[in-house]
C-alpha positions as CSV (number, residue, x, y, z in Angstrom):
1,X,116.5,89.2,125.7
2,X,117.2,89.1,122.1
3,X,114.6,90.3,119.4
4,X,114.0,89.3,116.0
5,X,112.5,91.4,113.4
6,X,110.9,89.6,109.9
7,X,110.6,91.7,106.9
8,X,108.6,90.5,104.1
9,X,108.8,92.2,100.7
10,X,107.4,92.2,97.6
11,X,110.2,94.1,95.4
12,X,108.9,96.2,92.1
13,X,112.3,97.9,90.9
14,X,115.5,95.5,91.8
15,X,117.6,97.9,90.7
16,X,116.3,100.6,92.9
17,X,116.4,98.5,95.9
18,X,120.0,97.7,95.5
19,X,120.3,101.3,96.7
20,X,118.1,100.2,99.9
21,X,120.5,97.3,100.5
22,X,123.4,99.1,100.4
23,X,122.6,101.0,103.1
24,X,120.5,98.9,105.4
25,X,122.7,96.9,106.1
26,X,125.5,99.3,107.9
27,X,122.3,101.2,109.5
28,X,121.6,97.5,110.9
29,X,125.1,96.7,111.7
30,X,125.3,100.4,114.1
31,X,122.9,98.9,115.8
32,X,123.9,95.6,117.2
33,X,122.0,93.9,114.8
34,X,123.3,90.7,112.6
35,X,121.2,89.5,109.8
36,X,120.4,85.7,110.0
37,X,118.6,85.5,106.7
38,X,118.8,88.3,103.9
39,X,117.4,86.9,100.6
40,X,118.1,83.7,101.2
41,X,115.1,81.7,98.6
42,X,113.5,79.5,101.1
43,X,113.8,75.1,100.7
44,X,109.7,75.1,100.6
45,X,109.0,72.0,102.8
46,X,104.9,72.6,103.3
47,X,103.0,74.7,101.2
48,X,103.7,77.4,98.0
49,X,106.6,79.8,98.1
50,X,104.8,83.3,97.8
51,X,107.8,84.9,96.7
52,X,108.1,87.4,98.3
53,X,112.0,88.3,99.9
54,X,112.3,87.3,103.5
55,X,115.0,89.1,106.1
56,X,115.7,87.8,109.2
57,X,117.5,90.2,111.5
58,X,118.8,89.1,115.5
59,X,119.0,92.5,117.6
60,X,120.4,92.4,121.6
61,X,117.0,93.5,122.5
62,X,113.6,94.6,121.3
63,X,114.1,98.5,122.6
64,X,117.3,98.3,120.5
65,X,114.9,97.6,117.2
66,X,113.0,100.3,118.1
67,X,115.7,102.5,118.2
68,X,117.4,101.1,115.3
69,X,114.1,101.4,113.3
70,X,113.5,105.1,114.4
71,X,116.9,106.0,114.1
72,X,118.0,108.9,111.3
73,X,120.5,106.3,109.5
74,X,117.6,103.8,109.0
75,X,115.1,106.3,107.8
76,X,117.4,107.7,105.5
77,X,117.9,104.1,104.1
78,X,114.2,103.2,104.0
79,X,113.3,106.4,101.8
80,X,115.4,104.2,99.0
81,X,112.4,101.1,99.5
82,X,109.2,103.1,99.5
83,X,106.4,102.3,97.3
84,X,106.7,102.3,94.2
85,X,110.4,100.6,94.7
86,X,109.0,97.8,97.3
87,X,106.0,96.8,99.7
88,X,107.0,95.6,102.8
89,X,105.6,94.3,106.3
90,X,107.8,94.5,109.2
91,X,107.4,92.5,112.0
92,X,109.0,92.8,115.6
93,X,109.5,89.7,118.0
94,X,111.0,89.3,121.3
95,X,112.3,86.1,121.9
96,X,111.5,83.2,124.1
């Protein structure tokens, strides 16, 4: 069953996250995963915008995540988003 995984961050050095970016995405990509929203500034139908960045990343499974999230290649790439450079919350959801 496919998971989906929701980051929300608040980004405090754009340039420095660039450096996240650019290597998040292949460390996603080795993994199955595809992202379905990276960025994209949200069409705010209800409510205010908090603006923060939303990612929204489809992986086969939720063990495959896991994996993905423990993995070397990802924690490599998420040294390049740690406070002070970002804040994030990750959250991990298996699908219906």
């Amino acid at each position: 069953m496919p998971a989906m995984l929701l980051a929300r961050v608040r980004i405090n050095d754009a340039e420095a996250y660039r450096e996240y970016t650019a290597r998040s995405g292949p460390a996603v990509a080795a993994f199955g995963g595809r992202f379905i929203v990276r960025g994209t500034p949200p069409e705010v139908l209800e409510g205010e915008d908090d603006g923060l960045r939303t990612v929204l990343v489809e992986f086969p499974d939720i063990e495959t995540a896991r994996t993905w999230y423990r993995s070397q290649q990802y924690t490599e790439a998420r040294g390049f988003r740690a406070p002070p450079v970002a804040d994030a919350t990750f959250l991990l959801f298996e699908t219906a």
